[in-house]
N, C-alpha and C positions, 0 to 999 in steps of 0.2 A: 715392533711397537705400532707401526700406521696399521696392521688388520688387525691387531685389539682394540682400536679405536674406533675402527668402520664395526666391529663385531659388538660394542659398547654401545654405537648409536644405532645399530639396528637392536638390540634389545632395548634399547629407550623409546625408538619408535614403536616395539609394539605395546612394551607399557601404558604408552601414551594414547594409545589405539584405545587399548583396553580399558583405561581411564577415562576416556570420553565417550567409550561407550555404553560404562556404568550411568554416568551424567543423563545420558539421553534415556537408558532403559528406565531411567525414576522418572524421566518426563513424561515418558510414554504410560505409562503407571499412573502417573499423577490425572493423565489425559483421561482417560479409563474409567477413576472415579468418577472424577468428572463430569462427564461421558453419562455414568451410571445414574446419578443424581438426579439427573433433568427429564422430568415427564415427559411426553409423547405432544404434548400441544406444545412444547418449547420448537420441536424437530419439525412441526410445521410450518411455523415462520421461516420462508426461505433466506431472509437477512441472516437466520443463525446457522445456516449451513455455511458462509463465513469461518463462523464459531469454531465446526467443526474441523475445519482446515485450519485452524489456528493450534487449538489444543491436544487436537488426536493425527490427523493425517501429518502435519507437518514433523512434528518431531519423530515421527514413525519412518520418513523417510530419509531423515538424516543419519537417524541409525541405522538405515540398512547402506546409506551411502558411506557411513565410516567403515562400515565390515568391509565396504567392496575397494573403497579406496585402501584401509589398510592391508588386504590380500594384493590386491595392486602394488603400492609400495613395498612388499615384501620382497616380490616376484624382482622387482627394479633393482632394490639395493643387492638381494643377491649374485645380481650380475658382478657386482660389482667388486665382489670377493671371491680371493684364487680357491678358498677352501669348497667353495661350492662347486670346485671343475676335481676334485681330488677324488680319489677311491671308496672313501671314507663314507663321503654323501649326507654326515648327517646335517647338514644344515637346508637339510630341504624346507622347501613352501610348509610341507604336512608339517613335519617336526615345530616351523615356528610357530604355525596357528594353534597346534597342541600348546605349545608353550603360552601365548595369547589367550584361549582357553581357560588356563590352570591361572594364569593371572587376574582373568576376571571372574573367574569364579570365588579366589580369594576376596577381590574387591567386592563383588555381591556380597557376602556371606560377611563382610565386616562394618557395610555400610547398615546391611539389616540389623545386624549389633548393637549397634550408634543408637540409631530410629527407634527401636527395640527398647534403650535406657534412657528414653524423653528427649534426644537429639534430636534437633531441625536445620536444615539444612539453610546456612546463613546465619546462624546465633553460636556465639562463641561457646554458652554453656548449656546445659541439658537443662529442661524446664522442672525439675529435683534440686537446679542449683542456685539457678537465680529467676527470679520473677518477672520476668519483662517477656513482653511483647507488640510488635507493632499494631499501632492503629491508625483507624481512618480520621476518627479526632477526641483529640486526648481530654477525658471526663475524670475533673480533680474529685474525690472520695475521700478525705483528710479522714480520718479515724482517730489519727494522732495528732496533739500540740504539743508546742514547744513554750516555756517559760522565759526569763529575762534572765534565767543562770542556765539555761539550757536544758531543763527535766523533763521529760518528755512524760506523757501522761495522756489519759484518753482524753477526747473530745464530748463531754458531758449532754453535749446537742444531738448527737453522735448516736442514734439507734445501734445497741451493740449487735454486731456481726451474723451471728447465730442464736441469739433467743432478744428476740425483742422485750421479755419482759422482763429482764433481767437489767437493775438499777443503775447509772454511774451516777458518783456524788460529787458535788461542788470542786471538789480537791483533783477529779479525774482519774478515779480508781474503782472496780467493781464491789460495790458495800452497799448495804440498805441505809448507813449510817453515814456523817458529815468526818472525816477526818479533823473534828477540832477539837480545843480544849473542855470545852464545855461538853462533847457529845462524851469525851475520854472519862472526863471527873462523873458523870453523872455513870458509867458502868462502875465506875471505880467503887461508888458506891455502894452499886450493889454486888459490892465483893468480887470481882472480878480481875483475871490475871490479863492482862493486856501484851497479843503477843502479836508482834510482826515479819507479815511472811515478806518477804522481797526478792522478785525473780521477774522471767521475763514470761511468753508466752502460757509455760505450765502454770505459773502460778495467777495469771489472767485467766486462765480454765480452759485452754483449748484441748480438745478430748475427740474421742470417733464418732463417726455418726451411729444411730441418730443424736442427737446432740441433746444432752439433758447437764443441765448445769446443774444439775443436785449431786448429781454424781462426779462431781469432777474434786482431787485429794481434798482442797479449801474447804467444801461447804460436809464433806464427812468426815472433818477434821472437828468442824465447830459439832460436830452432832456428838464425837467422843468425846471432845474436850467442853462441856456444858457450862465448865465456871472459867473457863477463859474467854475474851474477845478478839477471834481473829481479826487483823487487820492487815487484808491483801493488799501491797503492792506490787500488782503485776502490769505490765507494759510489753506485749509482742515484740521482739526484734531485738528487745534493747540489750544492753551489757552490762559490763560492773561498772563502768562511766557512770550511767544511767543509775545504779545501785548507790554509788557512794552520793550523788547527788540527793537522791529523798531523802537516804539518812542524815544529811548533812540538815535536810529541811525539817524533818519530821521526830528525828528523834531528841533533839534537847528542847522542842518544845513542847510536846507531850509525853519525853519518857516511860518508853513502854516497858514493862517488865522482862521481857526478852525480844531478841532482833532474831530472826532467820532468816541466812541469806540461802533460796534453792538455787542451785550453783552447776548448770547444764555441762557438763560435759563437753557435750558435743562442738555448743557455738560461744561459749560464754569467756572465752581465753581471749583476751585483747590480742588481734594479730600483727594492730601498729599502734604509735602510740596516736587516736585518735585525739584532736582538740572541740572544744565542747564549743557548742554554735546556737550562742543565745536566738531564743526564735524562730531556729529554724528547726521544724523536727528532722530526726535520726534518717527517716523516711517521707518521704513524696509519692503518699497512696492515689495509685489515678487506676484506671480501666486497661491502664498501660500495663500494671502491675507494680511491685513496692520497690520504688527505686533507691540508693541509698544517696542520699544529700552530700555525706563527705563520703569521697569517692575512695574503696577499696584501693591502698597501694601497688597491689598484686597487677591492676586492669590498667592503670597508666605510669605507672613506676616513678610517681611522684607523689611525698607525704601531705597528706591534707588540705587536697584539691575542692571546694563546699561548691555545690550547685544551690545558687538561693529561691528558686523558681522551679515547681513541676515542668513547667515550660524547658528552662535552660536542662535541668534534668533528663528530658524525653529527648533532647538533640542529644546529647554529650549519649547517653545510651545507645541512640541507634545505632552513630558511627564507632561508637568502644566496644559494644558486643555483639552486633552485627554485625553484616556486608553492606545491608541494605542501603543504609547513604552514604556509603563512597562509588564515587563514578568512575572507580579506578577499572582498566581491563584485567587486569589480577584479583578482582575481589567478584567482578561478574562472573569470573571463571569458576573463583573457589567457591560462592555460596551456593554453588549448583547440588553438590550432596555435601554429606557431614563431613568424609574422609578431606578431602580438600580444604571445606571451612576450618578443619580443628587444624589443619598442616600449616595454616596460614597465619591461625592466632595461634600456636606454639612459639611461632618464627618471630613473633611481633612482643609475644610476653618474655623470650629469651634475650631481647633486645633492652627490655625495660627493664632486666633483671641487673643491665650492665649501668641504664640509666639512673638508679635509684641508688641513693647514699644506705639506707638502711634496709634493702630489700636483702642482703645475706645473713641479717640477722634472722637464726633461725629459734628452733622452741626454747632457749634458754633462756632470750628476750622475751620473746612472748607473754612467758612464763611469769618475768621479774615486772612484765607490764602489768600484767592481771593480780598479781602480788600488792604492788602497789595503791591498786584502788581498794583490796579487800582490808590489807594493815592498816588506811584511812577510816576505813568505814568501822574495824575492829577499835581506834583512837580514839574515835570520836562518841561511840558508845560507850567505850571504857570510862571515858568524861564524862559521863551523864551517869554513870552507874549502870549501865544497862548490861546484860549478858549480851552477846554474841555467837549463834553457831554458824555452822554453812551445812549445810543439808545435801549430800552429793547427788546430782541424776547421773547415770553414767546411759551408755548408748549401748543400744540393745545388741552389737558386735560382743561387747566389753562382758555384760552381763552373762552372757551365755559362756566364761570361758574364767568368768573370776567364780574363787571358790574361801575368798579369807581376805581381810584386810591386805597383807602384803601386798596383793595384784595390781589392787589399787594405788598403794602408796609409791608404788615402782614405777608406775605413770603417772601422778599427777601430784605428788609430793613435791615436785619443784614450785608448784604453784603456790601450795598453803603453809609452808616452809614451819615457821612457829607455832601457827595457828593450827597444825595436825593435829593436838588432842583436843581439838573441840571443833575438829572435822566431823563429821558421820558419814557412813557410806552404806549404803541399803546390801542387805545379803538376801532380801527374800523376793525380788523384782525374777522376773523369766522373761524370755523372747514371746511368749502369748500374751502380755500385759504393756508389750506395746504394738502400733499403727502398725499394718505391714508397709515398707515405703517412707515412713515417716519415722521421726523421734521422738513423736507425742506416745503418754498415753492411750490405754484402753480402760474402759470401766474399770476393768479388776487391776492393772497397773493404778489408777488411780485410788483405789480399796489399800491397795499391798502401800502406798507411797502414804495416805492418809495415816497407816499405822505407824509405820515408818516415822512421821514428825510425830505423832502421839511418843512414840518411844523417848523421842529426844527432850521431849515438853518436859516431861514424866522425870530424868535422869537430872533437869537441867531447876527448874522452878518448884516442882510438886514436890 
């Protein structure tokens, strides 16, 4: 048992070789660009040849100082096992650095991987997943408010994001028109069907570049449906929280002829049960990126943690998905490349998994969470007289692989439970009609989804 053990720590030792000298070979890389960047009158100032013993010579000599130390240490410990005096011989010098070799070539070829799918080294998640990044000093951008029941809605002062001339009205919603009774009675007049879209970022219009908001499903929605008046509510980010909330505001006081909820797939499943935070919006838009105010259960393993402040939010950030402020020697080590950062927050969210009273609940719950707000928001229209549908997005994975209703209802039937036949689920959407990279729309997704609620409009009021 004691030379499997000595045979256990000599393959750790060159693991570890090889591990640190993935670490340095991305420094050296990192040096390089660097390096590469700076003009020819920078290299003049002799203060920055400093610089360059900082950036490039120095970490170039560590790594060749871990090669030489870890062949060094090879040469030592073998002394120190009887196997290497035996016939056999294979535990030679050559053989381990082969093996040394074969281990950091893995380690290259996986950390490239990481880097490869938006990973940065020190950030718990790939910049696909979550929006954050560090800065030098954090620049509040609100986009979004919050109400005194918690609805979150645009910022009407608020130049919208990508077409400056494109309106928000009083109420905090993209329309040329006021969300009120008076502005409702006066189409009403002129014969019109009054329908409400409600969703999150698709139904606010976000679309490919270049970015033409005429084309996004809403406004080639009103151009088919000529004796209807759309009336979008959309809000980036938001949920069915956020969903049952307007309705809760908007439909027994204006009664519109039909509700539609677009009901994303992808992000739109309550994954805990979130509690609603008069005032404060969903998100804290700063330069930092869109952080979330009630803190995902998944990132601290504890339900419905609210940061009230972009401030409190950009600390509680740095330290939960990065490295970067803990002054811990374990975390200076691992935000050196991805492979280590993600080894560290695995180790930290498998911890929280034990921390958390409802983190085992898995899609069932979810399910019955997201249920919950949709059968509210189905009540309360029902009580006004109003229709109800849900309008499905599904994600461009799904789309490419369903061919019929069932496919659908086999995954996401737990959600809309009774509410299924006055579900809808698009069959004429393809993988060219949406973002590559993204779960937004493309023009012609947007074309194919416009028809799409025309179909439903048509089925349901016409």
């Amino acid at each position: 048992m004691k030379i499997y053990f000595k045979v256990f720590l000599l393959l750790l030792f060159i693991f570890v070789c090889a591990f640190a000298s993935v670490c340095w070979l991305y420094d050296v890389m990192k040096a390089l660009v660097i390096c590469w960047g700076k003009d020819i009158e920078f290299y003049k100032n002799v203060y920055h040849h400093f610089y360059l013993v900082r950036v490039f010579a120095l970490p170039l000599i560590v790594f060749a100082a871990i090669i030489g130390l870890g062949i060094t240490g090879l040469r030592v410990l073998l002394n120190y096992l009887p196997y290497h005096q035996s016939k056999k011989g294979y535990l030679t010098v050559t053989a381990l650095v082969a093996v040394y070799v074969i281990i950091f070539i893995v380690l290259v070829i996986s950390e490239t991987s990481y880097r490869s799918r938006g990973f940065v080294p020190g950030y718990e998640y790939s910049k696909n997943v979550i929006d954050f990044t560090l800065v030098d000093t954090l620049k509040v951008e609100q986009r979004h408010l919050c109400d005194d029941r918690g609805m979150n809605f645009e910022n009407p002062t608020f130049k919208w994001w990508w077409d400056s001339n494109q309106h928000i009205n009083q109420q905090g919603f993209l329309a040329n028109f006021d969300y009120t009774r008076q502005s409702i009675d006066s189409l009403r007049k002129l014969k019109k069907k009054i329908i409400f879209i409600i969703g999150d970022s698709f139904v606010e219009g976000v679309t490919d570049q270049p970015f033409d908001y005429q084309k996004t499903f809403i406004e080639l929605l009103k151009r088919r449906e000529p004796d209807c008046a759309i009336c979008a509510f959309g809000v980036a980010g938001t949920d069915p929280i956020n969903y049952e909330l307007i309705t809760e505001k908007f439909v027994p006081e204006l009664k519109p002829d039909m509700v539609i909820v677009a009901f994303c797939g992808t992000n739109d499943m309550l994954l805990f049960d979130r509690h609603i935070t008069p005032g404060i919006p969903l998100y804290w838009q700063t330069n930092a990126g869109w952080m979330q105010s009630v803190v995902p259960e998944n990132i601290i393993g504890k339900e419905n943690v609210v940061l009230r402040s972009p401030e409190e939010a950009y600390r509680f950030y740095k330290n939960e998905v990065t490295l970067q402020g803990r002054p811990t020697l374990a975390a200076g080590f691992c935000r050196r490349i991805c492979l280590s950062t993600n080894l560290y927050f695995k180790l930290r969210r498998f911890a929280h998994k034990f921390a958390s009273s409802t983190y085992a609940h898995k899609l069932p719950f979810q399910q019955q969470l997201t249920y919950n707000r949709l059968h509210e928001m189905d009540s309360i229209c029902a009580g006004n007289n109003v229709i109800m549908d849900i309008a499905f997005i599904p994600d461009v994975e799904f789309v490419t692989k369903v061919t019929d209703y069932d496919a659908y209802l086999n995954k996401y039937g737990g959600i809309f439970k009774d509410m299924v036949p006055r579900t809808f689920f698009p069959l004429n959407l393809k993988r060219e009609d949406y973002i590559n990279n993204n779960i937004h729309f493309t023009k012609s997704g947007n074309s194919r989804f416009a028809e799409f609620l025309d179909s439903i409009i048509s089925k349901s009021i016409l």
